[in-house]
N, C-alpha and C positions, 0 to 999 in steps of 0.2 A: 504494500500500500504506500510506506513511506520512497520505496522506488520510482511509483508510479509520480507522484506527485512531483520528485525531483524532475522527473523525464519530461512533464507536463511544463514547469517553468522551465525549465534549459527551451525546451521549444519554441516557448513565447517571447523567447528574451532573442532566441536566436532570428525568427521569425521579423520582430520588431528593430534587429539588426540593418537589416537590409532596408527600412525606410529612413527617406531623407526628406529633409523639408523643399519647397518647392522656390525655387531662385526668384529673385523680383525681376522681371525681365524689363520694369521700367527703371529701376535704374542706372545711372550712367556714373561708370568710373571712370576717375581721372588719371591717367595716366603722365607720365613726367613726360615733356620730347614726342608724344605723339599725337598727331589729330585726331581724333572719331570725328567717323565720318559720319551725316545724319540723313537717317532714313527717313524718307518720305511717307507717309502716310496714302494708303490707296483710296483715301474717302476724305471728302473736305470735312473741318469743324464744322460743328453745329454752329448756325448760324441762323436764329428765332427772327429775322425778318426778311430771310430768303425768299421763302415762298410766298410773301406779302409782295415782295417788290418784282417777284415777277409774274405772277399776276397783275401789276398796276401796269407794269408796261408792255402786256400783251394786253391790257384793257385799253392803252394808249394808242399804240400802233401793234397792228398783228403779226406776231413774228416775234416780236422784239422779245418778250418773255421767251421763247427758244434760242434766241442769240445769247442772249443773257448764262443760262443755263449751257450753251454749248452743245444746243442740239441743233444746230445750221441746217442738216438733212430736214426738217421738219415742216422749218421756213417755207418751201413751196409747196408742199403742202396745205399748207392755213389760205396759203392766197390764190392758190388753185381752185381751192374750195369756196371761197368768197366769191373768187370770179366766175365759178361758175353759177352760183345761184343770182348774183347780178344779172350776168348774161343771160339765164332765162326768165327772170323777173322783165327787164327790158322788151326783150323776145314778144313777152306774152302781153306785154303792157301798149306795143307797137298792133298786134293782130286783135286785141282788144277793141285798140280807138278804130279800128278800119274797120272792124263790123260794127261798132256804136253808128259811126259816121254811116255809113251805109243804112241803118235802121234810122236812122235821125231823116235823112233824103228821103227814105221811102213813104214814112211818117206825114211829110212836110209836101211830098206829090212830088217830089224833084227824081230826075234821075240817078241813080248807082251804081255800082260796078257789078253787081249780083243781081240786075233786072232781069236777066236775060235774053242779052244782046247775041248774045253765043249761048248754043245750048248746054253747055259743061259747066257756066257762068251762075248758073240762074238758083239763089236760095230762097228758099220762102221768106215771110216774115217772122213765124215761127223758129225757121231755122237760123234767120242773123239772133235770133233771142236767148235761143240756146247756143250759140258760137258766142255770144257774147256771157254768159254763164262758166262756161267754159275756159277761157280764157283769163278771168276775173277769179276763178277757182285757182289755176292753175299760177297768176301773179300772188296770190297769199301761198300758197306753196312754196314757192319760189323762193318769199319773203323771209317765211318760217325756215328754209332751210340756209340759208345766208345768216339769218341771224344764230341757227343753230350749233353752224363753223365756229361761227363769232365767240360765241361763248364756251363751246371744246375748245377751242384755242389758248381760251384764258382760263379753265379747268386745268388741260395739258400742264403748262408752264406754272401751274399752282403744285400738280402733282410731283410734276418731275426735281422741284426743286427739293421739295419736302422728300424723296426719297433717297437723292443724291446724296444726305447729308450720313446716309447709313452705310455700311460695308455690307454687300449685300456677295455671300460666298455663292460661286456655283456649285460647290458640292453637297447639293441636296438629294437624299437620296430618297428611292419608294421601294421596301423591300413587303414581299408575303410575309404575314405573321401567323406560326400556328401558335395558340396556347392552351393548355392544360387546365382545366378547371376542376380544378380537385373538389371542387363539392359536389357537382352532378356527376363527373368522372367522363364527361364529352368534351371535345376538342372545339375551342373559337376559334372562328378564322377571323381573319382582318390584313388591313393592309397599317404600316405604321411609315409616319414621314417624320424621317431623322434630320434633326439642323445640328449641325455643327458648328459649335462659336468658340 
């Protein structure tokens, strides 16, 4: 008995041997005669008014919050996206007035382009009413999705800054999990996602 117990502490002592405490890897000794050199960090400081500011200046000019942040690929983008919903807001707003205008002539007894002068020419009045429905549908569409750019633009450059300020590892992993549940004595499946920090 009184063996066993010597055997038991020899073990834990020797066991307890082999740990070490864990080194402060932030700090920096000073060496006599030589430089350290100083490593960059892969993530900027936190910085609590980042994603304020660029949000206001993609609220300002569009883009500018992706310049700002360092996303330049993004920039045409946002004004690709603006131009184009201009461009069909415009579009629809031009084929709008020319069937207004045409309903307004026909209205008034005067002649229009859709009398039918040429048989392929000719819409009813019914039909400039709903060309004109149509069209007037299709400019608030237009509208809503220009303004919609507008503001993912200035979402984008709100998000991307706020995430910039994290070390974001690629080594995330998704592995099968079985586990054992010792109380019913059947197997859980699951999938478990490992972050590493």
């Amino acid at each position: 008995m009184k063996n066993r117990s010597l055997l038991f502490i020899l073990l834990v002592l020797i066991s307890f041997s082999g740990i070490q405490a864990q080194t402060d890897s932030l700090s920096i000794q000073a060496t006599k005669g030589v430089e350290t050199e100083v490593v960059e960090k892969d993530y900027e400081p936190y910085n609590a008014l980042a994603p304020a500011k660029a949000a206001f200046y993609s609220a300002i000019l569009p883009g500018l919050g992706q310049a700002y942040n360092g996303s330049y690929w993004k920039i045409p983008i946002a004004y690709g996206g603006l131009a184009t919903g201009i461009y069909y807001y415009l579009d629809n707003d031009k084929q709008y007035s020319k069937y207004r205008d045409a309903y307004k002539n026909r209205i008034a007894g005067r002649e229009d382009q859709f009398n039918g002068k040429d048989e392929r020419s000719f819409i009813s009045t019914n039909g400039l009413i709903r060309a004109q429905e149509v069209y007037q549908k299709n400019k608030e569409i237009s509208l809503l999705v220009t303004v919609g750019v507008y503001i993912l633009n200035i979402i984008d450059a709100n998000v991307e800054a706020h995430l910039r300020q994290f070390n974001v590892d690629e080594d995330l992993t998704l592995q099968p999990n079985l586990d054992f549940n010792s109380l019913t004595g059947k197997t859980n499946y699951g999938l478990t996602l490992n972050f590493n920090f």
